[in-house]
Backbone as XML, in Angstrom:
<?xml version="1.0"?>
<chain id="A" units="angstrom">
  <residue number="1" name="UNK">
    <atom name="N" x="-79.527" y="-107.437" z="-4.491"/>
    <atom name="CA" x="-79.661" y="-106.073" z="-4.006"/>
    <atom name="C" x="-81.124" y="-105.658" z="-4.042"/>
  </residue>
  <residue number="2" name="UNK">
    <atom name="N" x="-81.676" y="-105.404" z="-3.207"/>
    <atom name="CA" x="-83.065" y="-104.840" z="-2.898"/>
    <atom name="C" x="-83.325" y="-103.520" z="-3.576"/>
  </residue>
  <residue number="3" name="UNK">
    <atom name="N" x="-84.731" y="-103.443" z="-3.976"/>
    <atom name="CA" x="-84.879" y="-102.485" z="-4.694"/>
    <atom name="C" x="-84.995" y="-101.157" z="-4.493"/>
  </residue>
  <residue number="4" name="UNK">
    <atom name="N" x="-84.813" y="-101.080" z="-2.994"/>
    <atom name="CA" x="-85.201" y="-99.858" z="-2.519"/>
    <atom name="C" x="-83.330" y="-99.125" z="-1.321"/>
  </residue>
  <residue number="5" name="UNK">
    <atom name="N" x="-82.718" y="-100.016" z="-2.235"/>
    <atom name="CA" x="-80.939" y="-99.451" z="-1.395"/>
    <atom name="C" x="-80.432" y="-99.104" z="-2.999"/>
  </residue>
  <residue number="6" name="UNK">
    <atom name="N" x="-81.279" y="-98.880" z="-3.792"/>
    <atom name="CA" x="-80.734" y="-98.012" z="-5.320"/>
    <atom name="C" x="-79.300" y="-96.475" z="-4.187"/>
  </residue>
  <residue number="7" name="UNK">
    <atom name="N" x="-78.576" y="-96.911" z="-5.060"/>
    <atom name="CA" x="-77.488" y="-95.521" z="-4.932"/>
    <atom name="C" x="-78.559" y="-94.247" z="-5.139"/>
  </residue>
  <residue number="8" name="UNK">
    <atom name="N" x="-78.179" y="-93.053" z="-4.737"/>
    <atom name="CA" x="-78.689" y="-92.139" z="-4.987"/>
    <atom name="C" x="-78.238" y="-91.299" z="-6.719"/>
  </residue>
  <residue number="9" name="UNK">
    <atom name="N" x="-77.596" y="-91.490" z="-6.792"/>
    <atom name="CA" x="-77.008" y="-91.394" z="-8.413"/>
    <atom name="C" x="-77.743" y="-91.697" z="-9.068"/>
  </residue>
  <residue number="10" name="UNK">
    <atom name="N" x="-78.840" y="-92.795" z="-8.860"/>
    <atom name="CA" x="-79.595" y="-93.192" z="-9.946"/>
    <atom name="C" x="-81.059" y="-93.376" z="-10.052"/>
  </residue>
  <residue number="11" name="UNK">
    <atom name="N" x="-81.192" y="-92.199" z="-9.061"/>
    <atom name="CA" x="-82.350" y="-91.774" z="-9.003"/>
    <atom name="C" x="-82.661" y="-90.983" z="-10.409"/>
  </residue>
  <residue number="12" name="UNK">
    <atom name="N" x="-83.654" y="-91.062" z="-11.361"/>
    <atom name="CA" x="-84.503" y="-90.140" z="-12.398"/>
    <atom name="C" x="-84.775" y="-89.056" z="-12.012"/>
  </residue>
  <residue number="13" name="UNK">
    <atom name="N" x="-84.164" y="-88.061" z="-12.851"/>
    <atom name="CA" x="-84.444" y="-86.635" z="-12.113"/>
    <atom name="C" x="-83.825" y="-85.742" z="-11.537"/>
  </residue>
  <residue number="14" name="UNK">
    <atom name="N" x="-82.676" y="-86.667" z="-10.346"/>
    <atom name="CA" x="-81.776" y="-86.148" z="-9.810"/>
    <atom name="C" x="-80.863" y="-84.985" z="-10.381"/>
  </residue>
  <residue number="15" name="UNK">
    <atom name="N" x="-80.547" y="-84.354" z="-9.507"/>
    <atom name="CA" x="-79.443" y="-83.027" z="-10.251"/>
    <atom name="C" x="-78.259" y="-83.412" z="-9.808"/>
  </residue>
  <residue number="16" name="UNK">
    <atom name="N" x="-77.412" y="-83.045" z="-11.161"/>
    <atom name="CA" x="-75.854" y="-83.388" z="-10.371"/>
    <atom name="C" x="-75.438" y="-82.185" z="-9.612"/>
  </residue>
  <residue number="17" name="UNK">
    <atom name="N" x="-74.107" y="-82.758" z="-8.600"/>
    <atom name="CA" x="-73.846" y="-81.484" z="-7.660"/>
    <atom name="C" x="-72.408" y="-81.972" z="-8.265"/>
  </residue>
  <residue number="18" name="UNK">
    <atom name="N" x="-71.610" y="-80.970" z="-7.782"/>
    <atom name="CA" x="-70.218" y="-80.187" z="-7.604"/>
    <atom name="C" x="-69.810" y="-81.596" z="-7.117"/>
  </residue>
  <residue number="19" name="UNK">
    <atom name="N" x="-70.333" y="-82.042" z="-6.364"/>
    <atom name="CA" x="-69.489" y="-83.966" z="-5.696"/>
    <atom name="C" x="-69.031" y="-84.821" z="-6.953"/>
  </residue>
  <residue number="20" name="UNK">
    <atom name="N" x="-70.532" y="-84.450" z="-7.981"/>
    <atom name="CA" x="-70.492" y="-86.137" z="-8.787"/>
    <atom name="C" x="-69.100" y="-85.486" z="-10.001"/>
  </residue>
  <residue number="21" name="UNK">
    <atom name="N" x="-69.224" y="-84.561" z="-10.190"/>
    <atom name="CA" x="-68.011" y="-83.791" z="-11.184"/>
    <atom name="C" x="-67.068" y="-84.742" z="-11.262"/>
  </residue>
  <residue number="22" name="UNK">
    <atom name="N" x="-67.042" y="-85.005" z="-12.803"/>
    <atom name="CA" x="-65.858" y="-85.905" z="-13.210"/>
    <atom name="C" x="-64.414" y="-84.623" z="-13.364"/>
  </residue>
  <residue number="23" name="UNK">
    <atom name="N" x="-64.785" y="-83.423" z="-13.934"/>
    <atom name="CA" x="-63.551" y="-82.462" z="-14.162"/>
    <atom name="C" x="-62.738" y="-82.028" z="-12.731"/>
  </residue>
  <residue number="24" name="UNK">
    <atom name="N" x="-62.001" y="-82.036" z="-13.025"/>
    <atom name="CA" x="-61.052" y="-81.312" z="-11.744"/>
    <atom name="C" x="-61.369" y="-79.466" z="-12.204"/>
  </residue>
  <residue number="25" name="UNK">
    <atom name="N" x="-61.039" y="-79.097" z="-10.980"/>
    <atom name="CA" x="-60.872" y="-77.800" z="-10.885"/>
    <atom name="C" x="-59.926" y="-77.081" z="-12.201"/>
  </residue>
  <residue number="26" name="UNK">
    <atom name="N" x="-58.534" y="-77.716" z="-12.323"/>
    <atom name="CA" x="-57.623" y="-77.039" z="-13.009"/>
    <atom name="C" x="-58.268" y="-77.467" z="-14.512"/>
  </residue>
  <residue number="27" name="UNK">
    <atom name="N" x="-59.142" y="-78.353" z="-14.943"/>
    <atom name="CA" x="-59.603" y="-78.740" z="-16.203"/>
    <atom name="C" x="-60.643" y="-77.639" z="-16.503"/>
  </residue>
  <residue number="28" name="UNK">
    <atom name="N" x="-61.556" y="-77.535" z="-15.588"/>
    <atom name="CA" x="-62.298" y="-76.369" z="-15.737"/>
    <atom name="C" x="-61.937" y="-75.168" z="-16.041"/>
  </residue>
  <residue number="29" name="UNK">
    <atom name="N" x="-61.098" y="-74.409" z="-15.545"/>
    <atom name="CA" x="-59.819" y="-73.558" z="-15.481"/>
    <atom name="C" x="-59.546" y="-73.604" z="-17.102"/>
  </residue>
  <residue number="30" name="UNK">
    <atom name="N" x="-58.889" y="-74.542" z="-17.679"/>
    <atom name="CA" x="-58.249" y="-74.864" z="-18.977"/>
    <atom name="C" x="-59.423" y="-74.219" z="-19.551"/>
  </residue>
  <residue number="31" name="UNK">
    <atom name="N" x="-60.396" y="-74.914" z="-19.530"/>
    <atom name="CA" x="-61.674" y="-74.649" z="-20.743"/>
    <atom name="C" x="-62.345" y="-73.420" z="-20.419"/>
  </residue>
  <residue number="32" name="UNK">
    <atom name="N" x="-62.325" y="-72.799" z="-19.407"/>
    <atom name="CA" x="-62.510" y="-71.037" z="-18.987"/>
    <atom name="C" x="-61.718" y="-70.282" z="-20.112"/>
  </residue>
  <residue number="33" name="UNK">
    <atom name="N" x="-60.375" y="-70.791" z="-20.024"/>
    <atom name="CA" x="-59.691" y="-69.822" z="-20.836"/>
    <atom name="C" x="-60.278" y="-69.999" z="-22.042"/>
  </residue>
  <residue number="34" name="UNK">
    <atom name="N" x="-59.922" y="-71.130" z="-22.192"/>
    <atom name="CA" x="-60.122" y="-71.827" z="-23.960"/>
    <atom name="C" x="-61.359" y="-71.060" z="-24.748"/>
  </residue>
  <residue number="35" name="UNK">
    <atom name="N" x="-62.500" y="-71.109" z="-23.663"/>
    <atom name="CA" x="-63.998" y="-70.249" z="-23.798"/>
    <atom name="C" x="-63.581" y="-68.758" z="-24.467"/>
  </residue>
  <residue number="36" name="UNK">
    <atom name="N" x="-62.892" y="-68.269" z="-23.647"/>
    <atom name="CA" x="-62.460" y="-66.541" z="-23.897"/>
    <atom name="C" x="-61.760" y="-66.292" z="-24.905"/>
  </residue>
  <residue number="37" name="UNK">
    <atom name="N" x="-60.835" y="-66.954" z="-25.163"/>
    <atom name="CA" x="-59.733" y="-66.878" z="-26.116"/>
    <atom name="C" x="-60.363" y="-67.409" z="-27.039"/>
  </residue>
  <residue number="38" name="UNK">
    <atom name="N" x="-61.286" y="-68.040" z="-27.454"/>
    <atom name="CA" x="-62.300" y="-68.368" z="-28.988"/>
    <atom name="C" x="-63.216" y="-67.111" z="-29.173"/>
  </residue>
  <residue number="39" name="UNK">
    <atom name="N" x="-63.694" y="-66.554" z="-28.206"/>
    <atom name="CA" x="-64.923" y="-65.477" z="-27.965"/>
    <atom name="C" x="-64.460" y="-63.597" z="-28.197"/>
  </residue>
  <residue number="40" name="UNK">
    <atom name="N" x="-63.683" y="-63.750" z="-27.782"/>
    <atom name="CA" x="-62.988" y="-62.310" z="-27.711"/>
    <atom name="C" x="-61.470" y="-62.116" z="-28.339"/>
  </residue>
  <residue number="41" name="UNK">
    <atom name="N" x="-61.402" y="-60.718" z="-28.867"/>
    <atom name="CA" x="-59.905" y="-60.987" z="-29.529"/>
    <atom name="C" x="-58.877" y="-60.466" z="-28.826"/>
  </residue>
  <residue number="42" name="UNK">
    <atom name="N" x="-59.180" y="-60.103" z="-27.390"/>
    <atom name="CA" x="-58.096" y="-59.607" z="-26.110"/>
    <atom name="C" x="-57.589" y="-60.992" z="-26.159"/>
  </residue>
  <residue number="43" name="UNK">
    <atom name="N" x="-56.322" y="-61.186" z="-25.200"/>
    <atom name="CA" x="-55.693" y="-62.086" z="-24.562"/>
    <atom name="C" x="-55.890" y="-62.308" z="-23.224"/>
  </residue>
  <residue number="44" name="UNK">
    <atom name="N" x="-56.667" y="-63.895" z="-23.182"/>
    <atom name="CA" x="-56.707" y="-64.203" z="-21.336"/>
    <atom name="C" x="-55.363" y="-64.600" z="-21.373"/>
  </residue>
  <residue number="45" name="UNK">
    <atom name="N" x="-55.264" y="-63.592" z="-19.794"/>
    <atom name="CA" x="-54.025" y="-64.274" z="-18.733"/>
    <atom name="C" x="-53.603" y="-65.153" z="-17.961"/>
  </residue>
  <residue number="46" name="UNK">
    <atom name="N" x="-54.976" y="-65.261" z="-17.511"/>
    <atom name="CA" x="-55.060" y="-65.980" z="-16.319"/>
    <atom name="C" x="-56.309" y="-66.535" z="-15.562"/>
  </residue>
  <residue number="47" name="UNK">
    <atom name="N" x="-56.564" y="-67.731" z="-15.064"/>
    <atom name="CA" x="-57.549" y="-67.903" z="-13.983"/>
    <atom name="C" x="-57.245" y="-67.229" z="-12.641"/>
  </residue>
  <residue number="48" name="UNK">
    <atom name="N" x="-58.512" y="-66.326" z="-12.123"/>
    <atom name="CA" x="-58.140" y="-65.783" z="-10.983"/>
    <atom name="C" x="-59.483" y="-66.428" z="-9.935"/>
  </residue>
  <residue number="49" name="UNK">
    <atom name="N" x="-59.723" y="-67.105" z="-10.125"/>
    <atom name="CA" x="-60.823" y="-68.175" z="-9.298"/>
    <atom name="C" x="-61.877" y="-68.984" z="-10.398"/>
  </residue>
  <residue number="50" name="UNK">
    <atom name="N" x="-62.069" y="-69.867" z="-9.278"/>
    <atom name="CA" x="-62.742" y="-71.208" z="-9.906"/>
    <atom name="C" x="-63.629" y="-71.536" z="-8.808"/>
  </residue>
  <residue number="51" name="UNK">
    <atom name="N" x="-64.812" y="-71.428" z="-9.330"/>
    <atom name="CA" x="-66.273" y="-72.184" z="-8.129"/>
    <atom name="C" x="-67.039" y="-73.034" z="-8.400"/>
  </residue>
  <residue number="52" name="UNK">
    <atom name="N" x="-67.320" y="-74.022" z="-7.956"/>
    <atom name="CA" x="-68.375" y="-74.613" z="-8.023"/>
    <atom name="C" x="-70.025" y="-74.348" z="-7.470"/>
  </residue>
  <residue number="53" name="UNK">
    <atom name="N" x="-70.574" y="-74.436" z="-8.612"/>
    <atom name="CA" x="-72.015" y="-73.742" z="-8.365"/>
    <atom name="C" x="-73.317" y="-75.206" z="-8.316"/>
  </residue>
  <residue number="54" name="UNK">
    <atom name="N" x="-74.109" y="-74.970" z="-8.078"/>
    <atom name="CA" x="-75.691" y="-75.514" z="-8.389"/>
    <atom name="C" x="-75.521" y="-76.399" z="-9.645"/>
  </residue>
  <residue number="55" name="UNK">
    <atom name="N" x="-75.556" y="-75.408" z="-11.322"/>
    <atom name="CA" x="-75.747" y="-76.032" z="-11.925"/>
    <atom name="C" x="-74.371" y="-75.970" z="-12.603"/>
  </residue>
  <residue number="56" name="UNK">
    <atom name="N" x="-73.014" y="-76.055" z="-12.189"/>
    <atom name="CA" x="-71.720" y="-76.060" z="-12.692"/>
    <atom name="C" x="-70.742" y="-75.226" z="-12.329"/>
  </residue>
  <residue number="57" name="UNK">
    <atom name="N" x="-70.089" y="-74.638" z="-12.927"/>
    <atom name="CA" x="-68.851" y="-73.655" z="-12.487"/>
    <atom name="C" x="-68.641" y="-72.566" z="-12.366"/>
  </residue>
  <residue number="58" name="UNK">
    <atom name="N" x="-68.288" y="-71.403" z="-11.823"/>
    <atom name="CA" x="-67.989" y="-69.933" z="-11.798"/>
    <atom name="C" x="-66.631" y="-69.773" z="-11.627"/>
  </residue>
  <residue number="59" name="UNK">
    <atom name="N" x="-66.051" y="-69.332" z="-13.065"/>
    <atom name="CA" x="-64.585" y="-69.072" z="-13.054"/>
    <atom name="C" x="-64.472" y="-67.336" z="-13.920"/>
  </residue>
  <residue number="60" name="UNK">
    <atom name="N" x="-63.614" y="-66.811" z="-13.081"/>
    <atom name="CA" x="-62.757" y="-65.606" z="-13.164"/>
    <atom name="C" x="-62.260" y="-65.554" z="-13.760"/>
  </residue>
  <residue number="61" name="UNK">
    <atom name="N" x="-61.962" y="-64.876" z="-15.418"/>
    <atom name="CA" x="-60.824" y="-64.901" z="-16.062"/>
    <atom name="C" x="-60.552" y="-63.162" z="-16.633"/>
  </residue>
  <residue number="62" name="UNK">
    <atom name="N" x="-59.046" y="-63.449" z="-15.899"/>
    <atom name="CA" x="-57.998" y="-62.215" z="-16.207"/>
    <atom name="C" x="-57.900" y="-61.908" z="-17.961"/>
  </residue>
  <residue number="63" name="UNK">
    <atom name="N" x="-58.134" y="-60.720" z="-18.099"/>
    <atom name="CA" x="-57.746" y="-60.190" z="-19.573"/>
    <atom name="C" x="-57.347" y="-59.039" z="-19.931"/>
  </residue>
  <residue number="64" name="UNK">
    <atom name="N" x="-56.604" y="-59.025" z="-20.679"/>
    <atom name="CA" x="-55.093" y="-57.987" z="-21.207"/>
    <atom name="C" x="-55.673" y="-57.404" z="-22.490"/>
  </residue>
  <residue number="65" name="UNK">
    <atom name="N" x="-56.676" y="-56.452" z="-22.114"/>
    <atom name="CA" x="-57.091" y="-56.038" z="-23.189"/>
    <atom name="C" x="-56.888" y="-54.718" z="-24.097"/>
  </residue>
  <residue number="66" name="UNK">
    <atom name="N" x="-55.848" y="-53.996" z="-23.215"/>
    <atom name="CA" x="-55.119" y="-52.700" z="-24.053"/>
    <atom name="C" x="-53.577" y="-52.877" z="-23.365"/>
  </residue>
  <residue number="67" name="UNK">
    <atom name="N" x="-52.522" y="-53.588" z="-24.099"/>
    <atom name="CA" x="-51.632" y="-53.008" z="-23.976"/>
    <atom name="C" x="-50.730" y="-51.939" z="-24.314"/>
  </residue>
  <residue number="68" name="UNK">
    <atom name="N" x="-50.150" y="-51.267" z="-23.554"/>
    <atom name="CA" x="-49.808" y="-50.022" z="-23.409"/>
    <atom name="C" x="-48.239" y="-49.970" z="-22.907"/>
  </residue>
  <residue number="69" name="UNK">
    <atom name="N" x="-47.337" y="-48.931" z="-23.020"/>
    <atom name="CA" x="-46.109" y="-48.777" z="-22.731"/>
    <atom name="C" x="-46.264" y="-47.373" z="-22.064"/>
  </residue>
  <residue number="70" name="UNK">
    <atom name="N" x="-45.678" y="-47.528" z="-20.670"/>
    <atom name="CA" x="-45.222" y="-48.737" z="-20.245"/>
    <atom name="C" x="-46.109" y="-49.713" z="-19.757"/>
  </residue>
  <residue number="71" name="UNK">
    <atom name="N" x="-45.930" y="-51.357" z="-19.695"/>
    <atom name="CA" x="-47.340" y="-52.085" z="-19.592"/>
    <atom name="C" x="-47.373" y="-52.101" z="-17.434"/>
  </residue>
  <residue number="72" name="UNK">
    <atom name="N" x="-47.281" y="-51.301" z="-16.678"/>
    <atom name="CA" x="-47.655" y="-50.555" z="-15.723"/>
    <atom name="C" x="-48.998" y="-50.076" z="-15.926"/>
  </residue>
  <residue number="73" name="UNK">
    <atom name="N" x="-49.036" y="-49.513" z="-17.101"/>
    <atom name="CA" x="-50.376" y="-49.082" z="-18.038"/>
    <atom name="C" x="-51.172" y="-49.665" z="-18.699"/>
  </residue>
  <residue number="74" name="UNK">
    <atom name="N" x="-51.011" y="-50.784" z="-18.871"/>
    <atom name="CA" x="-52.188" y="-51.564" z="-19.907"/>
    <atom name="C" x="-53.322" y="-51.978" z="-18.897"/>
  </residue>
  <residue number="75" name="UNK">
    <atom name="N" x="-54.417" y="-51.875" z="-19.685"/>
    <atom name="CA" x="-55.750" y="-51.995" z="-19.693"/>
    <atom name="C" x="-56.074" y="-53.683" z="-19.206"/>
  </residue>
  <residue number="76" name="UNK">
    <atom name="N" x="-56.438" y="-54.139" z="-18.286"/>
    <atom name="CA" x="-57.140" y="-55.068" z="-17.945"/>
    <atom name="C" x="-59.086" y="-55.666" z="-17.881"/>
  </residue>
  <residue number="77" name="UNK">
    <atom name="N" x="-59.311" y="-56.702" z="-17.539"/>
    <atom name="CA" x="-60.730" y="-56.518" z="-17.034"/>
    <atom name="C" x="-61.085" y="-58.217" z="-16.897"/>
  </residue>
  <residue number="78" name="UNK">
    <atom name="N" x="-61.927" y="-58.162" z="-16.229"/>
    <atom name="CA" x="-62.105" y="-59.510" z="-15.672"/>
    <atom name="C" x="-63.612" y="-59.738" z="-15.961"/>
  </residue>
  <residue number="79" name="UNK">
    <atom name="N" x="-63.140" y="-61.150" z="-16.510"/>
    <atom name="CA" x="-64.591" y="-61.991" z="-16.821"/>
    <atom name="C" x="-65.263" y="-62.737" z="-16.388"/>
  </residue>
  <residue number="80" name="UNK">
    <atom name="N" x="-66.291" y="-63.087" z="-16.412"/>
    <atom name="CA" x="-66.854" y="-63.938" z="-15.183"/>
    <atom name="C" x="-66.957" y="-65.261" z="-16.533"/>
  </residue>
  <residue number="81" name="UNK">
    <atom name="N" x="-67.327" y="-66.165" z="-16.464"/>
    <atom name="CA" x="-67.382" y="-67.382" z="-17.396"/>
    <atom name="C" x="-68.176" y="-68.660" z="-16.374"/>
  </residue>
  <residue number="82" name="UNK">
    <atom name="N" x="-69.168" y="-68.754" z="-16.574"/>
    <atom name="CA" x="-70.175" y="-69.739" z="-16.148"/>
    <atom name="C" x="-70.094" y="-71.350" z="-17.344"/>
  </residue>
  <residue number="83" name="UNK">
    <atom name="N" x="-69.854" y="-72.162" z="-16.798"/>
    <atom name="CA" x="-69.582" y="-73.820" z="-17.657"/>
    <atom name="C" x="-70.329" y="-74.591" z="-17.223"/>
  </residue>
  <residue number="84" name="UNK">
    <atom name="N" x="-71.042" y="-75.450" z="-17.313"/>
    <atom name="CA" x="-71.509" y="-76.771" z="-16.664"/>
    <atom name="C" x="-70.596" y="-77.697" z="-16.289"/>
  </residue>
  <residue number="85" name="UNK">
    <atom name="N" x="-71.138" y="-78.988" z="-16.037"/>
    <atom name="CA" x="-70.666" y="-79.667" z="-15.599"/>
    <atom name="C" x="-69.423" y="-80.467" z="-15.725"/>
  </residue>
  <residue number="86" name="UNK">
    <atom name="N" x="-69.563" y="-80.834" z="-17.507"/>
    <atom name="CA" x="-68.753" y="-81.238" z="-18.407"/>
    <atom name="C" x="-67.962" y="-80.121" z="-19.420"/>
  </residue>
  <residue number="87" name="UNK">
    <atom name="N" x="-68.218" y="-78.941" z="-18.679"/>
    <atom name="CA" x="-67.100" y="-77.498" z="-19.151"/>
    <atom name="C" x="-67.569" y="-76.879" z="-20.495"/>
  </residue>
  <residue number="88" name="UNK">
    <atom name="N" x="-68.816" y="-77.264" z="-20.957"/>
    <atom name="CA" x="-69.464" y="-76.617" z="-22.018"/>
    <atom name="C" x="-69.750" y="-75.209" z="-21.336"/>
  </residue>
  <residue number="89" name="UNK">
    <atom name="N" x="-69.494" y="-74.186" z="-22.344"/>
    <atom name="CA" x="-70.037" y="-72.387" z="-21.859"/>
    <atom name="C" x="-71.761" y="-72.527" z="-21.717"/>
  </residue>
  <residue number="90" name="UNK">
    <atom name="N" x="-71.769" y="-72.005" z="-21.153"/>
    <atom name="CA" x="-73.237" y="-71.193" z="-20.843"/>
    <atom name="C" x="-73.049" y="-69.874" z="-20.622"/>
  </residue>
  <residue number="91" name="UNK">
    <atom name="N" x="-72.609" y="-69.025" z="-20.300"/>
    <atom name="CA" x="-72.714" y="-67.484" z="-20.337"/>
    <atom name="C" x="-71.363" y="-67.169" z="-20.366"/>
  </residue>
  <residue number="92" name="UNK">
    <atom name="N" x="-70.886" y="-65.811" z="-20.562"/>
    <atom name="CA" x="-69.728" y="-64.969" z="-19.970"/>
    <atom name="C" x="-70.252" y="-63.904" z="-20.398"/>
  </residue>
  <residue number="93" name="UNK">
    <atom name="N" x="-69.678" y="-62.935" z="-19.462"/>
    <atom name="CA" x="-69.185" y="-60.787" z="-19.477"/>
    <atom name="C" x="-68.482" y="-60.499" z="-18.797"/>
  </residue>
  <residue number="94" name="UNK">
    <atom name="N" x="-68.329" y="-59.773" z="-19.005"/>
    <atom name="CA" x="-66.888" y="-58.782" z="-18.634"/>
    <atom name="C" x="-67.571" y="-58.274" z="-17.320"/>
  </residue>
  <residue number="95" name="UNK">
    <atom name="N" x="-67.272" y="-58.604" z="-16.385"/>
    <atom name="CA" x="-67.460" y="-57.645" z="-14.820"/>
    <atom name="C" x="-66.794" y="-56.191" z="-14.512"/>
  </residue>
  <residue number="96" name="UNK">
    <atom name="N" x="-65.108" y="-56.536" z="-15.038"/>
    <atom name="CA" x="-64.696" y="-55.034" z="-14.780"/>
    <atom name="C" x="-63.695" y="-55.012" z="-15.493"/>
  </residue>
  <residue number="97" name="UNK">
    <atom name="N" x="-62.864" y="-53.379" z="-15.139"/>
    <atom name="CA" x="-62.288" y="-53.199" z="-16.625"/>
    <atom name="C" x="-61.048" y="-51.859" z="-16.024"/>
  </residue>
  <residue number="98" name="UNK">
    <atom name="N" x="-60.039" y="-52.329" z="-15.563"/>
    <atom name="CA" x="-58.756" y="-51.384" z="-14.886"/>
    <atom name="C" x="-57.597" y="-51.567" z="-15.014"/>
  </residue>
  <residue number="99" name="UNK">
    <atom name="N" x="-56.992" y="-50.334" z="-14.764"/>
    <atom name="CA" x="-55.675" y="-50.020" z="-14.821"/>
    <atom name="C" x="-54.930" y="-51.438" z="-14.415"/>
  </residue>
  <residue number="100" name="UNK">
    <atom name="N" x="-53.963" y="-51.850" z="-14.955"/>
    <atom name="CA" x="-52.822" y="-53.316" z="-14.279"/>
    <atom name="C" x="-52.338" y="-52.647" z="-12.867"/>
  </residue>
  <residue number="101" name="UNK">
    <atom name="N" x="-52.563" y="-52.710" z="-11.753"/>
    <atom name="CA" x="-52.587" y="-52.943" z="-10.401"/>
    <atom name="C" x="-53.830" y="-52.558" z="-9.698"/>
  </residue>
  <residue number="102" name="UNK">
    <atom name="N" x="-54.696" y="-52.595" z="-10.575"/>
    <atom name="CA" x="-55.974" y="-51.673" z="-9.589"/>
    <atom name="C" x="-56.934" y="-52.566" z="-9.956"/>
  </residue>
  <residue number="103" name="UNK">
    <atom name="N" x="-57.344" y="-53.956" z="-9.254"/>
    <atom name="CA" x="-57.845" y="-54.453" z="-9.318"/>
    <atom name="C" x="-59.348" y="-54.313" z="-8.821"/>
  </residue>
  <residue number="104" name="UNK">
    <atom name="N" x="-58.945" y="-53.638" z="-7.281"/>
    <atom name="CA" x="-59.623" y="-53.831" z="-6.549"/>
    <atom name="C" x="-60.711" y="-52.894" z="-6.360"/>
  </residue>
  <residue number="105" name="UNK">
    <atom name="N" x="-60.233" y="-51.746" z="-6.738"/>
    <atom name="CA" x="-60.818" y="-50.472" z="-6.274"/>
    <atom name="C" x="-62.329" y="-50.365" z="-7.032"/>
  </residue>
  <residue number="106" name="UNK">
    <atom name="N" x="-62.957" y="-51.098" z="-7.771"/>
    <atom name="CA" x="-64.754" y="-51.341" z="-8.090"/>
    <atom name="C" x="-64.447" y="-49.686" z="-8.929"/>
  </residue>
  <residue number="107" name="UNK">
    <atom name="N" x="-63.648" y="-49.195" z="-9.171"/>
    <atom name="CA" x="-64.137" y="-47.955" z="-10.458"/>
    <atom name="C" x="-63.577" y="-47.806" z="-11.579"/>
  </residue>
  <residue number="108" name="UNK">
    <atom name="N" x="-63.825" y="-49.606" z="-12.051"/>
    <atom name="CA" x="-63.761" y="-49.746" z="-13.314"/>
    <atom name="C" x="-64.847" y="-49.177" z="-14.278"/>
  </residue>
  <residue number="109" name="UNK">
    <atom name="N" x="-64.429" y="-49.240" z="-15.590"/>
    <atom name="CA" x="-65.530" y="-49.148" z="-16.563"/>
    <atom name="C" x="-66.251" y="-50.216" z="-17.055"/>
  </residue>
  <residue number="110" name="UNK">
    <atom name="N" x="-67.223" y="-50.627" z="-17.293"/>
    <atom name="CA" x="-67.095" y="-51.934" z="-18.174"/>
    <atom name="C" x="-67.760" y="-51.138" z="-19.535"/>
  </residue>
</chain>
């Protein structure tokens, strides 16, 4: 093999992308939650998106953070959770913070 048909993988330096990712989507997902639920003493619900970024992941996670009766009423808010490659945290916060059906409407509190 000639020295100059090297794979691109093994170039020095190189950045990994979203291609070379050994994790699947739903693994990432797993360790989003796993992140929140060590970090905060609300309860995540749920993944509500999963991205692949530059330098790793952007995942959404749902949280149940005042329940209330009737739970029509409990308190929600959604987190943003940034991972690398291999699903180690690098950041999270809370983006928003609403009523359980009012996701959408941006006049949350945070």
């Amino acid at each position: 093999m000639a020295a100059n048909s090297r794979d691109d993988t093994d170039r020095p330096g190189r950045r990994r992308s979203a291609e070379d990712e050994t994790l699947s989507a739903r693994e990432i997902a797993a360790k989003a939650l796993g992140h929140v639920g060590e970090l905060i003493t609300s309860t995540p619900v749920g993944v509500v998106s999963v991205e692949p970024v530059e330098d790793g992941w952007l995942v959404e996670v749902e949280v149940l953070e005042e329940r209330r009766i009737p739970s029509s009423s409990d308190l929600l808010a959604l987190y943003e959770v940034e991972l690398d490659f291999d699903g180690g945290l690098l950041a999270y916060r809370r983006t928003n913070r609403y009523p359980r059906g009012r996701a959408g409407t941006g006049n949350g509190a945070s």
